[in-house]
N, C-alpha and C positions, 0 to 999 in steps of 0.2 A: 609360428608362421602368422603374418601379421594377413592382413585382407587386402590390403593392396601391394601384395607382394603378388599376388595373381589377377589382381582386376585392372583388369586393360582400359586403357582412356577410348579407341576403338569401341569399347565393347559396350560403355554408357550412352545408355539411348535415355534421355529426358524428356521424351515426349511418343511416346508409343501412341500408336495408330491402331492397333487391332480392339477388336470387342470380342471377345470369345478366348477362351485356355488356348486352343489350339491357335488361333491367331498369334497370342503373345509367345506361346512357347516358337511360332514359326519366324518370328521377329527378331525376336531375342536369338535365335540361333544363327544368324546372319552373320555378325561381327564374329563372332563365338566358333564358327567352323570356318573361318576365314583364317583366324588367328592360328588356332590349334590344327587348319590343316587337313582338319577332316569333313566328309562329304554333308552337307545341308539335309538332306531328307535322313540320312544313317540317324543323325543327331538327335531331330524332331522325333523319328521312331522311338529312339532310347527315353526320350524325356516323357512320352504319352503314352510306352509300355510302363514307367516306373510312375505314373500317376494313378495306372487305372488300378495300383498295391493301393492305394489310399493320397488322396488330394494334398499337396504338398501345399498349399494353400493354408499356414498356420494360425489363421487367424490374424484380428487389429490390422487387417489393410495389409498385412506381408503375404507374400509366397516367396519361396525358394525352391525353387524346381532343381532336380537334380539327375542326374546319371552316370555311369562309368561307360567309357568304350574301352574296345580292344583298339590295341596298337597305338594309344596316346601316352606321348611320354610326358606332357605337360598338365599342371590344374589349371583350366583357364575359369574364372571366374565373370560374370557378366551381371550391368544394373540395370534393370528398367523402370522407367516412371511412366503408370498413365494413371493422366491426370484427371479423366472422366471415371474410371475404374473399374473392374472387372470381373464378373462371375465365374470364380476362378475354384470351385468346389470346395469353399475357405471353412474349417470347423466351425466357425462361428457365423457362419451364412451371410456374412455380409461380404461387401466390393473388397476386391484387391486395389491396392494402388502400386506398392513398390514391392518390386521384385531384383531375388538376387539369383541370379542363373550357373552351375556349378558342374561343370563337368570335371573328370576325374579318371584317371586311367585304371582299365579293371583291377588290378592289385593295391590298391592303394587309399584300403579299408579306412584306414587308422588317420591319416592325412584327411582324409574326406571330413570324416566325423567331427574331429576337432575343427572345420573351418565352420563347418554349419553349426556344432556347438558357438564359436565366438561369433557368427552374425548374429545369429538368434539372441546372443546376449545385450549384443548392442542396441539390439532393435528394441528391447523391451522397455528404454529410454524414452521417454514421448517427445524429446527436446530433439532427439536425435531426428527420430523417424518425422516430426515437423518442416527439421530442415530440409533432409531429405525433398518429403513433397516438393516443398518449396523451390528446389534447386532449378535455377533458370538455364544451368548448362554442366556440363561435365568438370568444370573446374570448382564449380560448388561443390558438385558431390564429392571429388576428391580431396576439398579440405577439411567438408564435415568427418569423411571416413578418417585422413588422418588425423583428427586431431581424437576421436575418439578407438582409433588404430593405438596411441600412444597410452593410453588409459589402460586397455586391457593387456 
């Protein structure tokens, strides 16, 4: 499964507003429960019960926030950029800037793993995760993501 087979054009936000986890997970979840259908605070719930296991904040400026609901039949995948950046509980203690937002229907263990295994891969590219920053709107991002979509 490639990453933009689930990351909605909708659902790229290139210029986030929040300052705070909770802020961005509430942002980010906007597009995200609109698309997939399910209720806005249900979602926000899901993503800052499975933070408070350990900060999904991986460190070098990513986070990828994650969670599974009940009754989703779709992965919807979601990007955010802020560009001032965010104390997001990152291992390595410093600002988040880009984040990849991931929700996932409760069964679907094996699907999940593998999409956070391949962002994770691509982010550790610093050409990549530059553009990324950089990206001045939504069609940026989706041509950095495809073209390094086609790589992996």
């Amino acid at each position: 499964m490639k990453v933009l087979d689930v990351l909605y054009k909708d659902a790229i936000l290139t210029d986030l507003k929040a300052n705070d986890k909770k802020g961005i997970l509430e942002e980010m979840a906007h597009p995200v429960a609109t698309i997939a259908g399910v209720n806005h605070q249900e979602l926000v719930r899901v993503l800052l019960e499975r933070e408070q296991l350990g900060s999904t904040g991986i460190g070098g400026g990513i986070g990828i926030p994650h969670g599974k609901l009940k009754n989703l039949d779709k992965l919807v995948l979601s990007f955010g950029l802020s560009r001032k950046g965010v104390d997001f509980d990152a291992m390595d203690n410093q600002l988040t800037f880009l984040f990849f937002l991931l929700i996932t229907p409760e069964n679907s263990t094996g699907i999940h793993l593998k999409l956070l295994a391949r962002i994770s891969r691509f982010l550790k590219n610093e050409d990549i995760k530059e553009r990324l920053f950089n990206a001045s709107n939504r069609e940026d991002v989706i041509k950095t993501i495809e073209e390094v979509d086609e790589e992996l």
